[in-house]
ZAPA-98818 format. One record per residue: residue number from 1; x negated, y negated, z negated of N, C-alpha, C in turn; residue in three letters. Coordinates in steps of 0.2 Angstrom, whole numbers. Each point is the difference from the previous one (the first is absolute). Layout:
N
  nr  n.px  n.py  n.pz ca.px ca.py ca.pz  c.px  c.py  c.pz rest
 NUM     X     Y     Z     X     Y     Z     X     Y     Z  ala
...
***
This chain:
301
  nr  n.px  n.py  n.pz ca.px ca.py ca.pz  c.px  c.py  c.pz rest
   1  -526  -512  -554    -6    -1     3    -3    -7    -2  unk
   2     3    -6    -3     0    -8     0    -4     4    -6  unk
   3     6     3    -6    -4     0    -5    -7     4    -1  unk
   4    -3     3     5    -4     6     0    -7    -6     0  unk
   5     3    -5     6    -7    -4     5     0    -4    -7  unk
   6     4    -3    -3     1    -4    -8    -6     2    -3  unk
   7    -2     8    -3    -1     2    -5    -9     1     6  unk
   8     2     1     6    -8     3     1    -4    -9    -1  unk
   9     3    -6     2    -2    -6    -1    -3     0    -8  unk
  10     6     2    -4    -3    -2    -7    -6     5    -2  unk
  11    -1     6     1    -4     2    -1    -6    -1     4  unk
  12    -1    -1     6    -7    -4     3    -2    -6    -4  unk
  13     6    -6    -2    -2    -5    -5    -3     2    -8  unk
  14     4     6    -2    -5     1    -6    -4     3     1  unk
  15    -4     4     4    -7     3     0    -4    -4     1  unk
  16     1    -5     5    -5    -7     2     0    -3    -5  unk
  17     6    -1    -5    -4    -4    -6    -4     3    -6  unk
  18     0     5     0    -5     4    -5    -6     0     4  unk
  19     1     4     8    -8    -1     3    -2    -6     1  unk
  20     3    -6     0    -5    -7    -2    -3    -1    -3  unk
  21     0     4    -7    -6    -1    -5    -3     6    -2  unk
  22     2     4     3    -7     7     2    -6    -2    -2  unk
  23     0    -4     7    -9    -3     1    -3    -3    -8  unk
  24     6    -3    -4    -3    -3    -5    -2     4    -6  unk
  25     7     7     1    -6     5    -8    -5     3     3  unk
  26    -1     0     7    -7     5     3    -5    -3    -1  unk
  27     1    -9     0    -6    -5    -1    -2     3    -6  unk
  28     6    -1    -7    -1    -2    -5    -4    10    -3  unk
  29     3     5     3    -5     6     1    -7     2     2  unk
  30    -1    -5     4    -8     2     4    -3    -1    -4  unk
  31    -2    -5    -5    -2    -1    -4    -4     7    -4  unk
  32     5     5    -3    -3     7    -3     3     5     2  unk
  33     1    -2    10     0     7     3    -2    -2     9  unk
  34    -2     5     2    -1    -1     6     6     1     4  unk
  35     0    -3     6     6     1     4     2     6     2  unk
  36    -4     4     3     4    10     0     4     2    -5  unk
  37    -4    -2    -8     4     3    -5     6    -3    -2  unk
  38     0    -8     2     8    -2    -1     4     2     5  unk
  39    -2     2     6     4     4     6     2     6    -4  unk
  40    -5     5    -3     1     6    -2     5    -1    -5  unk
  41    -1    -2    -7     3     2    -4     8    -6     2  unk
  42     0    -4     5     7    -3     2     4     6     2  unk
  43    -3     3     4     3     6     4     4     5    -5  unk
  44    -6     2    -2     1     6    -5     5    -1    -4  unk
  45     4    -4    -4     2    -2    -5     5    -3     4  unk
  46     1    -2     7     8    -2     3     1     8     2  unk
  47    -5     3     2     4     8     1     4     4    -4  unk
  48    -6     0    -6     5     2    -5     6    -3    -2  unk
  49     0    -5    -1     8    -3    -2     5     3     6  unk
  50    -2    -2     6     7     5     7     1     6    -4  unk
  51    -8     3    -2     3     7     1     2     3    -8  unk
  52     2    -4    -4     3     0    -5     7    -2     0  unk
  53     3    -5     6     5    -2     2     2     4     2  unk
  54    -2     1     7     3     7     3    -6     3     3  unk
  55     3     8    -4    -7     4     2     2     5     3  unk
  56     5     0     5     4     3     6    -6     0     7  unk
  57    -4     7     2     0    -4     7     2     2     4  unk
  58    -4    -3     5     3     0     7     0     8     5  unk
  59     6     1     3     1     5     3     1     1     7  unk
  60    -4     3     4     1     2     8    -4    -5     1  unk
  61    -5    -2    -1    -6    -5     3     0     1     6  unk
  62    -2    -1     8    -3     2     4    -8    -4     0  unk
  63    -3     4     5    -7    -4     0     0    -7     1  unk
  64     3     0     7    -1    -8     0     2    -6    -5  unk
  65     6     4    -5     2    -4    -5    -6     0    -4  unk
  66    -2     5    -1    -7    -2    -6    -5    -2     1  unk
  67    -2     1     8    -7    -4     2     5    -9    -1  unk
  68     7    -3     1     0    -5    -1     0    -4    -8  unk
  69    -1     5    -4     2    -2    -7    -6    -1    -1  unk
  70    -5     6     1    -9    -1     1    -1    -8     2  unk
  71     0    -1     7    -1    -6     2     2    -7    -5  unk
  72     6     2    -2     4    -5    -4    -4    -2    -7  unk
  73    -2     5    -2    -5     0    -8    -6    -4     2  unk
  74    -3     4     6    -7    -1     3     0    -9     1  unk
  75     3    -2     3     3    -8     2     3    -3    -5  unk
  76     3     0    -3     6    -2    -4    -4    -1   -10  unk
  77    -2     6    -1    -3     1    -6    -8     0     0  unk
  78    -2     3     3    -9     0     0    -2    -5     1  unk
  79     0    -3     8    -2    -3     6    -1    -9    -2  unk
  80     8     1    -2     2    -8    -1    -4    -1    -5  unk
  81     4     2    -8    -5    -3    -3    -5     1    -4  unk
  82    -3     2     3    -9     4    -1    -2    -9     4  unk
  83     3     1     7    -2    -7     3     3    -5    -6  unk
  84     6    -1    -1     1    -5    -2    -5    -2   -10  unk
  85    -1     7    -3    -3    -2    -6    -7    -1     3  unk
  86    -3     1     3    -8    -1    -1     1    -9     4  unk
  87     6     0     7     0    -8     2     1    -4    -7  unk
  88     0     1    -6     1    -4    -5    -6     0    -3  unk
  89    -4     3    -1    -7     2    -3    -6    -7     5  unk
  90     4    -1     5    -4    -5     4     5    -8     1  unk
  91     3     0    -1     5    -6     0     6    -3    -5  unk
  92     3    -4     1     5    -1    -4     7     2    -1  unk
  93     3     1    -5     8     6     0     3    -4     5  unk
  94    -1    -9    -2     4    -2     4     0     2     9  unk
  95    -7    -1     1    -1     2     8     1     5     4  unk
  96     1     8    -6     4     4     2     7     0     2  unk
  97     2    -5    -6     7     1     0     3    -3     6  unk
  98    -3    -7     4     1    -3     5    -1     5     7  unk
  99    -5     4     0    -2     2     7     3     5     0  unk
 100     3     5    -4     7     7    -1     4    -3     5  unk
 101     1    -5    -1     7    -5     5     0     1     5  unk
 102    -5     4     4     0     1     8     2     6     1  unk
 103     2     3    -3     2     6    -1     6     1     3  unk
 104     5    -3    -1     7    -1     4    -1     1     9  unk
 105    -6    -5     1    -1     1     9    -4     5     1  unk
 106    -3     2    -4    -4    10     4     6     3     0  unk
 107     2    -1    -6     8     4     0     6     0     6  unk
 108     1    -6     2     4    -2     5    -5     2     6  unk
 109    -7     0     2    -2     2     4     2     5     3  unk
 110    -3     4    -7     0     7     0     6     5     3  unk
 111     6    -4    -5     5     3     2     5     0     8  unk
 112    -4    -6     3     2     0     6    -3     7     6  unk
 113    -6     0    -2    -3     5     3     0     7    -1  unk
 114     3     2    -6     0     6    -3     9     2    -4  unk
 115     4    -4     0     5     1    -2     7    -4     2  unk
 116     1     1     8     5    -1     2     8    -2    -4  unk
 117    -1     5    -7     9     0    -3     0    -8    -3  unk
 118    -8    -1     0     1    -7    -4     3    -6     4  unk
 119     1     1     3     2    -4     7    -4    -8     1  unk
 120     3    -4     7    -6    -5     3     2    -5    -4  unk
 121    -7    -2    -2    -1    -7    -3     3    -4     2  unk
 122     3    -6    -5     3    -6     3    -4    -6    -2  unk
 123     0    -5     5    -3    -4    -3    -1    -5    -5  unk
 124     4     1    -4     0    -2    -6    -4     3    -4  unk
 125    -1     6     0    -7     4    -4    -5    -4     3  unk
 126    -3    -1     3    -6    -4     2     0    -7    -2  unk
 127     7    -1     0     0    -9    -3    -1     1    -6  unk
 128     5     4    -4    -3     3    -8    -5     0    -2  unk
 129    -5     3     3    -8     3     0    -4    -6     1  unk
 130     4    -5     3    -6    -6     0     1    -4    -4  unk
 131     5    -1    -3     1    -5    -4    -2     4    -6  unk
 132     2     6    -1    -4     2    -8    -6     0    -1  unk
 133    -5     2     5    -8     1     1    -2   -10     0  unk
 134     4    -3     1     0    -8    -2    -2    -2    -7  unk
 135     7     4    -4     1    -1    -4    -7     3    -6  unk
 136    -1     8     4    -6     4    -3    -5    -4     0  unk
 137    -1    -5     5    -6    -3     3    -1    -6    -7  unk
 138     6    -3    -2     1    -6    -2    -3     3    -9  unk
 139     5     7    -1    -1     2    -6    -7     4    -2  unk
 140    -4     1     5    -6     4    -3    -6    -6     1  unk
 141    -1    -2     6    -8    -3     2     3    -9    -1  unk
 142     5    -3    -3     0    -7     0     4     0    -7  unk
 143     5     2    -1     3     2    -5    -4     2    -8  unk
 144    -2     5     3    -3     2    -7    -9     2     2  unk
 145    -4    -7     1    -6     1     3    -3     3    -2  unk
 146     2     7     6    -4     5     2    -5     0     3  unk
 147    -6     4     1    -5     0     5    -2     8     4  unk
 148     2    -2     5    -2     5     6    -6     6    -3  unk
 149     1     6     0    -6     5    -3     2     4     4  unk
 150    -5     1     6     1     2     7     1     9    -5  unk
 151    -5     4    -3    -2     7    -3     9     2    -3  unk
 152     3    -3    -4     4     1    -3     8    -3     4  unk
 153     0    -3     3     6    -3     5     0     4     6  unk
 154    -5     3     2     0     4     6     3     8    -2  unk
 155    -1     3    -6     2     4    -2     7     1    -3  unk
 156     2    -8    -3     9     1     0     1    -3     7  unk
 157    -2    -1     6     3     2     6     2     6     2  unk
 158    -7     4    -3     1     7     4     5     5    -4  unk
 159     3    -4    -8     4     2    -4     6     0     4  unk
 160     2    -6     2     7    -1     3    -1     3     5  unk
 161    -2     0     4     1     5     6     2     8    -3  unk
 162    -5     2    -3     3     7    -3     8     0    -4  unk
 163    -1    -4    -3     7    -2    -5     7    -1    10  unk
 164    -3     0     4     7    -2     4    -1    10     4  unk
 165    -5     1     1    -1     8     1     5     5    -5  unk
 166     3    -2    -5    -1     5    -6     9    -5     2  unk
 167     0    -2     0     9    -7     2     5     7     6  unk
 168    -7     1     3     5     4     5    -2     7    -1  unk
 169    -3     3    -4    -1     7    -3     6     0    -3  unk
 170     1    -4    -5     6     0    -5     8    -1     4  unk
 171    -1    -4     7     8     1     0     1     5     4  unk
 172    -5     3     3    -1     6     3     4     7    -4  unk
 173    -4     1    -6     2     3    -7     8     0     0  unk
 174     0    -8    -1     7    -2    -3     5     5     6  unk
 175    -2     1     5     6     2     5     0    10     1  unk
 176    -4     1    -7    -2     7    -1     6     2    -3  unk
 177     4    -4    -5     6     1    -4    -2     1    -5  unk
 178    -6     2    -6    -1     3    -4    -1    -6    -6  unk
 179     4     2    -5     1    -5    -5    -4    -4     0  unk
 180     0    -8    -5    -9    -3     0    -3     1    -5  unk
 181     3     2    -4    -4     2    -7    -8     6     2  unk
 182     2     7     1    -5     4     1    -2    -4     7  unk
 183     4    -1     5    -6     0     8    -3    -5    -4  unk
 184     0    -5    -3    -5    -6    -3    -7     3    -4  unk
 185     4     9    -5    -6     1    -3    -4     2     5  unk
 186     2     5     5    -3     3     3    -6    -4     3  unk
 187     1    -5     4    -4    -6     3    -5     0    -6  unk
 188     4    -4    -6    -7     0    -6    -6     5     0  unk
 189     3     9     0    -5     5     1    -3    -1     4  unk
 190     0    -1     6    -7    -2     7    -2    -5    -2  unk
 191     2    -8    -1    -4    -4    -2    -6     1    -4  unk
 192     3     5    -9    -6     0    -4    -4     5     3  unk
 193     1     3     5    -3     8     2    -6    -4     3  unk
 194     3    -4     5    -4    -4     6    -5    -3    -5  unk
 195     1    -4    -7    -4    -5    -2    -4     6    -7  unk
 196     0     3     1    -6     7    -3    -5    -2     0  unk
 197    -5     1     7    -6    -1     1    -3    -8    -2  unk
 198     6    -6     2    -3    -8    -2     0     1    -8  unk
 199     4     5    -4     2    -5    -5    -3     7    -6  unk
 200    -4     6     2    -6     5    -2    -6    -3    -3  unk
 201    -3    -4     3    -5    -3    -4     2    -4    -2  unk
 202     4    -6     0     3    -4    -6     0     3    -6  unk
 203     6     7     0     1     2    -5    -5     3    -4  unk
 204    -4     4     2    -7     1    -2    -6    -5    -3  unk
 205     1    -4     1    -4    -7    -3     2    -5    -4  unk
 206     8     2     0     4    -4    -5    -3    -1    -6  unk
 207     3    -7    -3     0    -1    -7     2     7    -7  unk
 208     5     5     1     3     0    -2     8    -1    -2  unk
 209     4     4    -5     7    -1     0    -1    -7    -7  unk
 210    -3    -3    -3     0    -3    -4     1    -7     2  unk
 211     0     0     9     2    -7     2     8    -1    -1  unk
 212     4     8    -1     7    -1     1     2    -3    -8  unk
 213    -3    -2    -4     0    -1    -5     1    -8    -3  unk
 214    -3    -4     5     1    -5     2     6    -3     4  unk
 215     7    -2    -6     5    -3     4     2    -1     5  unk
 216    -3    -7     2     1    -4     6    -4     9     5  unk
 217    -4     2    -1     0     5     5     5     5     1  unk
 218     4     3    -4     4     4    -3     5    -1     4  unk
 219     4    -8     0     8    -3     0    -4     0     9  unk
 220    -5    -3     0     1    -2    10    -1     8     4  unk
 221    -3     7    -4     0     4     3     7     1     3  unk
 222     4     2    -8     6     1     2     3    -3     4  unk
 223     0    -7    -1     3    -5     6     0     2     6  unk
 224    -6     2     0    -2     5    10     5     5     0  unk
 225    -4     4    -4     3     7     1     7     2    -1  unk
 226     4    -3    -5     6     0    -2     5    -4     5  unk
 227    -3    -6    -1     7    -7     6    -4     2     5  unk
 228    -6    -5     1    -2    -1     9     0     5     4  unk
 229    -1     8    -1    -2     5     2     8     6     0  unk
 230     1     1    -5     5     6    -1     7    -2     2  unk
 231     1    -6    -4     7    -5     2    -1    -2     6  unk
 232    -5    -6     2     1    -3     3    -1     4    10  unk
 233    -3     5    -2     0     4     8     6     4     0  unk
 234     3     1    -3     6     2    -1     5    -5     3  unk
 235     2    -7    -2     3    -5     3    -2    -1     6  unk
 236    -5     0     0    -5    -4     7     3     6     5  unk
 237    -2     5    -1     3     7     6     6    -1    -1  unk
 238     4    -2    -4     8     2     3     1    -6     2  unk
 239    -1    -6    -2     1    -8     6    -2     2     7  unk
 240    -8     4     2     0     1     9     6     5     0  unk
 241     1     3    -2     3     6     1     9    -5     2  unk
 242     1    -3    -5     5    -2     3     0    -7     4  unk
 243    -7    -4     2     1    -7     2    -3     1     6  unk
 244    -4     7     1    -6    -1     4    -5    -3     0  unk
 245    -7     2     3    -7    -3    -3    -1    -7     2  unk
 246     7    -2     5    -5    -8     0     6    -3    -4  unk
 247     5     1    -1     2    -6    -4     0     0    -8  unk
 248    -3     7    -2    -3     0    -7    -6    -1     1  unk
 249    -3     1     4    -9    -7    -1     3    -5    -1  unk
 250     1    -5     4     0    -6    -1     1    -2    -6  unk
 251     2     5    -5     2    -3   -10    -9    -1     0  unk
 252    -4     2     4    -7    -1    -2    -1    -8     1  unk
 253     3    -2     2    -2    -7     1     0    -5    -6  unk
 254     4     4    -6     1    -3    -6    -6     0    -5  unk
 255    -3     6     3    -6     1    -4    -5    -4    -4  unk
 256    -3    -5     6    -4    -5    -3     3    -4    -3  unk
 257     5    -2     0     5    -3    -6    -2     1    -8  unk
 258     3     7     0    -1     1    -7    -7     3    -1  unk
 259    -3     1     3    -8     2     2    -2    -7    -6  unk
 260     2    -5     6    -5    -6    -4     2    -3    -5  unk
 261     4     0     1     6    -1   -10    -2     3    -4  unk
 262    -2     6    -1    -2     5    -5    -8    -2     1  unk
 263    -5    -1     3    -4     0     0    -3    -8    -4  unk
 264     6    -2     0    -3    -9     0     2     0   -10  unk
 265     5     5    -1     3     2    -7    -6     5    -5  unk
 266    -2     5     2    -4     5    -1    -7     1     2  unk
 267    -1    -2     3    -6    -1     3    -5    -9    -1  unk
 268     4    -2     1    -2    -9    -1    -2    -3     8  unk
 269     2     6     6    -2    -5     5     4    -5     2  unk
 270    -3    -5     2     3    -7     3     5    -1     5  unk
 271     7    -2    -3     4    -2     5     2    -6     2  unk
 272     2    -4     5     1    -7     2     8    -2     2  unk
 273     1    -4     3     7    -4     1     0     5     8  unk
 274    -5    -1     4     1     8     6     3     4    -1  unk
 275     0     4    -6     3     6    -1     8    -1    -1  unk
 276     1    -5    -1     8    -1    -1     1     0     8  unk
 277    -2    -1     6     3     0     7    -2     4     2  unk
 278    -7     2     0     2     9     2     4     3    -3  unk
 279     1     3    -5     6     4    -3     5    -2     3  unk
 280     2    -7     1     7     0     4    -1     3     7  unk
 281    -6    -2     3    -1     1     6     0     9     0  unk
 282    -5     5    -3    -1     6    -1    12     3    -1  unk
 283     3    -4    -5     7     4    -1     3    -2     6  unk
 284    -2    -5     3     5    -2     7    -4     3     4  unk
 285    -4     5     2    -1     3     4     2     7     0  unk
 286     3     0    -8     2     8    -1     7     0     2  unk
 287     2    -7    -1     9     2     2     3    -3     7  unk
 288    -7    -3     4     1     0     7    -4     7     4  unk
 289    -1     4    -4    -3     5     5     7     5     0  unk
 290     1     1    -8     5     4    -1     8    -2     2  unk
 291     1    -7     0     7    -1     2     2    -3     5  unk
 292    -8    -5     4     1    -1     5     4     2     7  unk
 293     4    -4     2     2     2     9     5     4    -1  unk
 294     4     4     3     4     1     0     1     8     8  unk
 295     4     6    -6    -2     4     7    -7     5     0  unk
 296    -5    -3    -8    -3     4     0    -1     8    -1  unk
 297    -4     2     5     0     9    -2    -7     1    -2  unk
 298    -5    -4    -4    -5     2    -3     2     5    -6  unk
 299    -4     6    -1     1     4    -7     7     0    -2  unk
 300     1     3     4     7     1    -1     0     9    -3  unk
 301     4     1    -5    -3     8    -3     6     4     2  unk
***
């Protein structure tokens, strides 16, 4: 069991660190695609790969199982980042990467009022949460002089909240028993199915395949499609699965860490002697949420 919660820890740690710098090849993409189509062809091409892995599926569905995998695509795949690429289109990677970080307490919210198995909060998550959002505070808007873009920060709010929606769609999932590989594709089939209509005229207006032709576009497609997207919801779904969805959010807290590192590397935005105290502040809130106090029953799987 020690080793099982071991291995769903490491896997939350490394999906967070591949999806820290998402935001930077989607930046380094907008460029010669619009946001739907990087949503589209990410998708497309993490499906493929699952279903190349394993192209086994699922058997003795019931509806309510498949209206949840629906939801899960729709929230999880579409929803989020449709929200989350276009909030880039209007602000900085970096401020994305920072305001994701609330995600952990819709999620803790959430799961209070809709999933019992995760059991009650301790105080320590809350102390966690403030000290990280310190740190987020320290690392996004003083740290790495940010500025406030009401249009595009209000949208990666509304990104996180759906990202903690899709937290408890997935450990929902997870308690269906069905392998992660396929229940992972299957989600992917709703999400791209859901993001059809957004991502239609994109594709319609597009440049062309001549843009894949271009390296640096080529290598960050795959990045999506292949790590952040195929691997990485793969990891990501089996850490709730085995850690439950609040104490595998909280690895979100790491995010603007490697958000603004990558950003300050690749990008050239500005970082300061702040960001070295919120990243301490940001990791001490991760391992006062998750190890604090004593007797905890939060996200217990």
């Amino acid at each position: 069991m020690e080793r099982r919660r071991t291995a769903g820890h490491l896997a939350a740690l490394f999906t967070i660190l591949i999806w820290g710098t998402t935001f930077i090849s989607t930046k380094v993409l907008l460029v010669d695609f619009e946001p739907a189509e990087i949503l589209f062809f990410r998708f497309v091409t993490g499906y493929a790969a699952l279903l190349l892995v394993c192209p086994h599926q699922l058997k003795n569905v019931s509806r309510r199982q498949e209206a949840t995998f629906a939801l899960a695509g729709l929230c999880g795949i579409c929803l989020y980042y449709l929200l989350e690429n276009i909030a880039l289109t209007y602000t900085l990677a970096s401020n994305v990467g920072v305001i994701i970080s609330v995600a952990p307490f819709f999620t803790a919210i959430l799961s209070q009022l809709f999933m019992k198995s995760e059991g009650k909060l301790r105080a320590s998550f809350f102390a966690g949460f403030a000290v990280a959002m310190a740190g987020v505070g320290l690392i996004g808007f003083h740290g790495s002089g940010l500025a406030l873009k009401p249009m595009g920060d209000l949208l990666a709010v509304l990104a996180a909240f759906v990202w903690a929606c899709y937290s408890m769609l997935t450990r929902k999932i997870g308690s269906f028993g069905y392998p992660v590989v396929p229940a992972t594709r299957r989600t992917f089939f709703y999400g791209i199915l859901f993001m059809l209509p957004a991502c239609g005229k994109a594709l319609c207006r597009s440049a062309g395949p001549e843009r894949f032709a271009d390296m640096t576009n080529l290598l960050n497609m795959l990045y999506l499609g292949l790590g952040a997207s195929a691997l990485c919801f793969v990891t990501w779904n089996l850490a709730v699965k085995t850690l439950g969805a609040v104490k595998a959010s909280v690895y979100i807290y790491v995010v603007p860490v490697i958000t603004v590192a990558a950003s300050a590397l690749v990008l050239k935005e500005p970082v300061t002697w702040a960001s070295a105290l919120g990243t301490a502040l940001a990791v001490a809130g991760l391992f006062l949420s998750e190890y604090g106090g004593k007797g905890s029953t939060a996200g217990k799987g």
